[in-house]
C-alpha positions as CSV (number, residue, x, y, z in Angstrom):
1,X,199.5,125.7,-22.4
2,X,201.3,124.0,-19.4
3,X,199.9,120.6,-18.3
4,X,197.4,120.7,-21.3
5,X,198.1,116.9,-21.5
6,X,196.6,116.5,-18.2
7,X,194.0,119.3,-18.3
8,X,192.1,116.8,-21.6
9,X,191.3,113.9,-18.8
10,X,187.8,114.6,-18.4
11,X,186.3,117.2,-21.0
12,X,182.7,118.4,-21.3
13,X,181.3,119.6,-24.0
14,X,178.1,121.3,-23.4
15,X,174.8,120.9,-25.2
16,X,171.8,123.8,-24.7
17,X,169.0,121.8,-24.9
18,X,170.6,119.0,-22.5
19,X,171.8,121.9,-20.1
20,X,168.3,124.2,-20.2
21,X,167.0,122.6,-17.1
22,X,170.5,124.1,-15.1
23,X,171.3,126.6,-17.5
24,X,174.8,125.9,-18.8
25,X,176.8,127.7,-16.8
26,X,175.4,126.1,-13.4
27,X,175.8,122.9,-15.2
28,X,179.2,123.5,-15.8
29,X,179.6,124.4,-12.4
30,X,178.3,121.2,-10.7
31,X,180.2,119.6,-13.3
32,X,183.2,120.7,-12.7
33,X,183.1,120.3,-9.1
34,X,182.9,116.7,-10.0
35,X,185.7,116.5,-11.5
36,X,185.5,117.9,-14.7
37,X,189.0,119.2,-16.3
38,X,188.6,120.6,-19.6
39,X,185.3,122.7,-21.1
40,X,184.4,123.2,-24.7
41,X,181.4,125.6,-25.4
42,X,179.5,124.1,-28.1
43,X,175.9,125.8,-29.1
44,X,175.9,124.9,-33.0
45,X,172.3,127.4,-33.0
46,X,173.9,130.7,-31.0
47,X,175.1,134.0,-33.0
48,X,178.7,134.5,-32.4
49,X,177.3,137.6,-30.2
50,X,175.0,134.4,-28.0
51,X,178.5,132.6,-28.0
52,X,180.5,136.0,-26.1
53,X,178.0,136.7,-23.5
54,X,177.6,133.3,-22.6
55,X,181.4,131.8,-22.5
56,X,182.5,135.2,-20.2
57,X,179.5,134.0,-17.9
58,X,181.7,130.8,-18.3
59,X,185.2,132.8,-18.2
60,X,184.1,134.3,-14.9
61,X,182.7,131.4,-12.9
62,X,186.2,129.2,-14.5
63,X,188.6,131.8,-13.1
64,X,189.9,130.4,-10.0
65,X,189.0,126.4,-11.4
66,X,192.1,126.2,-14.0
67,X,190.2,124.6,-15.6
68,X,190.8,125.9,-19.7
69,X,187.2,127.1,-21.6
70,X,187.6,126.9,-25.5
71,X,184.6,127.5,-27.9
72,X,183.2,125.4,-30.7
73,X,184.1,126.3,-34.3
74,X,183.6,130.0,-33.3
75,X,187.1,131.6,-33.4
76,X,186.0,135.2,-34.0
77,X,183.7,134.5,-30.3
78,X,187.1,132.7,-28.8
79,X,188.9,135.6,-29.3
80,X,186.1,138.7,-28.4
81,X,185.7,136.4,-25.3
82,X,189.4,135.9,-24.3
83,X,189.1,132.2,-23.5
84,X,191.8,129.8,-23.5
85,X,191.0,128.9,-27.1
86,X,188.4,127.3,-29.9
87,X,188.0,123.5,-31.4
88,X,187.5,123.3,-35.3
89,X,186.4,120.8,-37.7
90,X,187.1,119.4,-40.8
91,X,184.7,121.5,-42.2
92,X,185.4,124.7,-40.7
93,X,188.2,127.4,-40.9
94,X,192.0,125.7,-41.8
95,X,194.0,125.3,-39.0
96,X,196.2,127.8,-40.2
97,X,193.6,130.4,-40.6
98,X,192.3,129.3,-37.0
99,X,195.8,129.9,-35.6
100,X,196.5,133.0,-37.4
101,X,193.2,134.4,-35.4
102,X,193.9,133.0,-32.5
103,X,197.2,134.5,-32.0
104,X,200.3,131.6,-30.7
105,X,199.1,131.5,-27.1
106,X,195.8,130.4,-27.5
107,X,194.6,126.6,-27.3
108,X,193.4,125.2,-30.8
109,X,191.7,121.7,-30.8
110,X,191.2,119.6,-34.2
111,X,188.6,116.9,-35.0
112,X,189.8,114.2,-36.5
113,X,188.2,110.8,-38.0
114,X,190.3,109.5,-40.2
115,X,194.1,108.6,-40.4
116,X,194.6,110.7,-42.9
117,X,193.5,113.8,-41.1
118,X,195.6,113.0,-38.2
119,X,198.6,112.7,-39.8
120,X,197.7,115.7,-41.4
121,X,197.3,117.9,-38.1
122,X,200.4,120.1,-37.6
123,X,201.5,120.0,-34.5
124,X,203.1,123.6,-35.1
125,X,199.2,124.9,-35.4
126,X,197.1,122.7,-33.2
127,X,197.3,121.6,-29.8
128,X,195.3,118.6,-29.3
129,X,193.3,116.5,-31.2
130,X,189.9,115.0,-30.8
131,X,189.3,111.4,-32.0
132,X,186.4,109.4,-32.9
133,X,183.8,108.8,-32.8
134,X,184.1,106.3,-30.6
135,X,180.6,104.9,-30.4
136,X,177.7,106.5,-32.5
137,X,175.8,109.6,-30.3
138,X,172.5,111.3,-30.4
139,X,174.4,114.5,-30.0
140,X,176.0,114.6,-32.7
141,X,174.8,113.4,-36.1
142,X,177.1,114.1,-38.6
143,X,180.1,112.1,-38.1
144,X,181.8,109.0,-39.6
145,X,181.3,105.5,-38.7
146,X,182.2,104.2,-35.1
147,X,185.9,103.6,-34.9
148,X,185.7,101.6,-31.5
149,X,188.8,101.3,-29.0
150,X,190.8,99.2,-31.9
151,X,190.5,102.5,-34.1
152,X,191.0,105.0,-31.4
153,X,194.5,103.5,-30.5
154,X,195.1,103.2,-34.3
155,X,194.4,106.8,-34.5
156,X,196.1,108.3,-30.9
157,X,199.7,106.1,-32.4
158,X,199.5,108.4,-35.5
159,X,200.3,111.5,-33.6
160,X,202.5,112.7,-31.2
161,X,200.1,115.5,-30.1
162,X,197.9,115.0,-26.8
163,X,194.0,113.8,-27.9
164,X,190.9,113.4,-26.5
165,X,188.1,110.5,-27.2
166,X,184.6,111.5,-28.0
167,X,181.6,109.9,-29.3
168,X,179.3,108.1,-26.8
169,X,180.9,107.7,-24.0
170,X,179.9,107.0,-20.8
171,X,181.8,106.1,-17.3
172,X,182.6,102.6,-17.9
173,X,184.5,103.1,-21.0
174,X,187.0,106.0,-18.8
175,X,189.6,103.0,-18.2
176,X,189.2,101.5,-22.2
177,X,189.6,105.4,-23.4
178,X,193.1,105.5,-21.3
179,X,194.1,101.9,-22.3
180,X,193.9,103.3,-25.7
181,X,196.7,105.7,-25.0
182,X,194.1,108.6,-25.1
183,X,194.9,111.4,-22.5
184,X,191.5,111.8,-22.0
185,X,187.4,111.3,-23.1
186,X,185.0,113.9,-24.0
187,X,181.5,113.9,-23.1
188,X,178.2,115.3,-23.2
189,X,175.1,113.5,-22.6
190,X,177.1,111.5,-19.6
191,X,176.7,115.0,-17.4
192,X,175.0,117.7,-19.0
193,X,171.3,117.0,-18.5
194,X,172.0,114.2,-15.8
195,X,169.8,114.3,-12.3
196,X,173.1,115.2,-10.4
197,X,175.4,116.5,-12.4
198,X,178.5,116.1,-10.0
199,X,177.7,112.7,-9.5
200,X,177.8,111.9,-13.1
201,X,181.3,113.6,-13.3
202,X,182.4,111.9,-10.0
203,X,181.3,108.7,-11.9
204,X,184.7,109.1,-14.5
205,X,186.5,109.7,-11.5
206,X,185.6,106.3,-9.8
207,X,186.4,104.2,-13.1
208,X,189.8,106.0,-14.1
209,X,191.6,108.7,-11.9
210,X,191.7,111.6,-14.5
211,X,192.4,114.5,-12.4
C-alpha cells in the first residue's frame, strides 16, 4: 500500500466494551475525524461471522476517509470482509500462512516484542510491524514486560519495515513515540471510550503532527 508509512501515524485499535457507549463504528467515526489515520478491528470475544458484519459497517463509513481498516488475528473475516488487511501475533497463524490467505495486495501487520521476532519478520510477507509494549495496559494482559522508549528504538533500528508503538500510550508520549524513530503509536483506551472522542484524537495531533 502507498503511503502506508504515513497512514501508521495515529492508529486505533478498538475495544467493545470501551466503545459500547458509541457503538464502534460511531466511535471510529468521531475518531477519525480527529485525526485518526489507521484502524485495526480488534474484538478478541466476536465469531469471525460478528467480525464480517461489523468491519463492512466499518468498510462503508471508511470509504471516502483513506483511511486503511485491517482486522485483528482474523484473516478468514479480513478477507470475507474485503478490508485493507489483518494484524497477527506471535501466537497466531505464520506470516506465511497469513500472506498466502491474504492474497499480495493486502496489508499484513506483525506483533513483535522481542528482538528476535523482529529480525525475524520478513519483509517480503509483512508490511508493518507493531512494537511494544511500550508501557504496561489494562487492555491488553498478555504481553511481555514494558520495553520503554530505550527498547522501542532498540527494536524500530532492527528493521527496515515501517512500525507502529503500542502499549499504554497516551498524548504526551506522541513526540517520545516519533523521537524513537516509530512512524507512528497505537492506541486504545486514549480515544475509544473517552467523553469526546475527537478531542482525544485531536489531542495526538497537538503533541506531534501525525497526519
Amino acid at each position: 500500500m502507498t503511503g502506508l508509512r504515513d497512514s501508521l501515524g495515529l492508529y486505533l485499535v478498538t475495544d467493545p466494551q470501551l466503545c459500547a457507549p458509541l457503538g464502534v463504528v460511531e466511535t471510529v467515526r468521531r475518531a477519525v475525524a480527529g485525526g485518526v489515520s489507521f484502524v485495526q478491528l480488534r474484538d478478541k470475544t466476536a465469531t469471525t461471522r460478528e467480525r464480517v458484519e461489523l468491519a463492512r459497517g466499518l468498510k462503508d463509513m471508511l470509504s471516502d476517509s483513506g483511511v486503511p481498516l485491517v482486522i485483528n488475528d482474523d484473516v478468514e473475516a479480513a478477507v470475507a470482509a474485503d478490508v485493507d488487511g489483518a494484524h497477527i501475533g506471535q501466537g497466531d497463524m505464520t506470516p506465511a500462512q497469513a500472506r498466502a490467505q491474504l492474497g499480495p495486495g493486502k496489508v499484513l501487520g506483525l506483533s513483535c516484542e522481542t528482538p528476535d521476532t523482529v529480525r525475524a519478520a520478513d519483509p517480503s510477507l509483512v508490511d508493518y510491524l507493531g512494537l511494544g509494549p511500550v508501557f504496561g495496559t489494562a487492555t491488553k494482559t498478555d504481553h511481555e514486560a514494558p520495553i520503554g522508549f530505550d527498547g522501542l528504538a532498540s527494536l524500530v533500528a532492527l528493521t527496515p519495515l515501517p512500525t507502529v508503538a503500542i502499549g499504554g500510550l497516551k498524548a504526551e508520549h506522541a513526540r517520545p513515540v516519533r523521537q524513537s524513530g516509530a512512524d507512528g503509536l497505537a492506541v486504545v483506551s486514549a480515544i475509544c471510550g473517552q467523553p469526546d472522542v475527537t478531542a482525544a484524537a485531536q489531542a495526538f495531533a497537538k503533541e506531534e503532527r501525525f497526519k
